[in-house]
N, C-alpha and C positions, 0 to 999 in steps of 0.2 A: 707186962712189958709195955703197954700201949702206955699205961698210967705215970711206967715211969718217963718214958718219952716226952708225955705231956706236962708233965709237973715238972721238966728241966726247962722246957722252956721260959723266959723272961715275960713278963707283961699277955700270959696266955687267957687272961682274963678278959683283956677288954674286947677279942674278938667275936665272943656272941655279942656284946654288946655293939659293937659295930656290922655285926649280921642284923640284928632288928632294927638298927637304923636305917641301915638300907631294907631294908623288908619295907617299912613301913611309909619308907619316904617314896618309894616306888608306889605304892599301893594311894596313898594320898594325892599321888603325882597325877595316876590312872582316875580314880575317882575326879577331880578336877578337872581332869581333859572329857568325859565321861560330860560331864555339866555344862560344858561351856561350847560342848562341838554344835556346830550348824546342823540345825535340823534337813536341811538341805541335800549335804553331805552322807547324814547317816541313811536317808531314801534310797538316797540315789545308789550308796554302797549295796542298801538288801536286795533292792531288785536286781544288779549286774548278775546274778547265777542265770534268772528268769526270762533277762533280756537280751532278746539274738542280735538287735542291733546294735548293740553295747559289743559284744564278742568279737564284732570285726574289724571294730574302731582298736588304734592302737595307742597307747597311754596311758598317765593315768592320771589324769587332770582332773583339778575340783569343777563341779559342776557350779 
């Protein structure tokens, strides 16, 4: 039943193909922002669990 459903549809081909475009343009997106982010930034993100005086500051502003 599914198969016939699928195979009446028009043009049902090129949506994996536009699944892995976006898959992949995302993932290259991430990688890229991953390279480029301020080392600054990423500190200052891992410590905020560890840091009480971070907790009580309200926002959330680049450092």
């Amino acid at each position: 039943m599914k198969k016939d459903i699928l195979s009446s549809i028009e043009n049902i081909e090129i949506y994996p193909i536009i699944s892995l475009l976006i898959f992949v343009i995302f993932f290259i997106g991430m990688f890229i922002w991953v390279i480029r982010v301020d080392k600054k930034y990423v500190d200052h993100m891992k410590e905020m669990p560890l840091n009480e005086e971070l907790k009580k500051t309200s926002g959330y502003e680049k450092v």
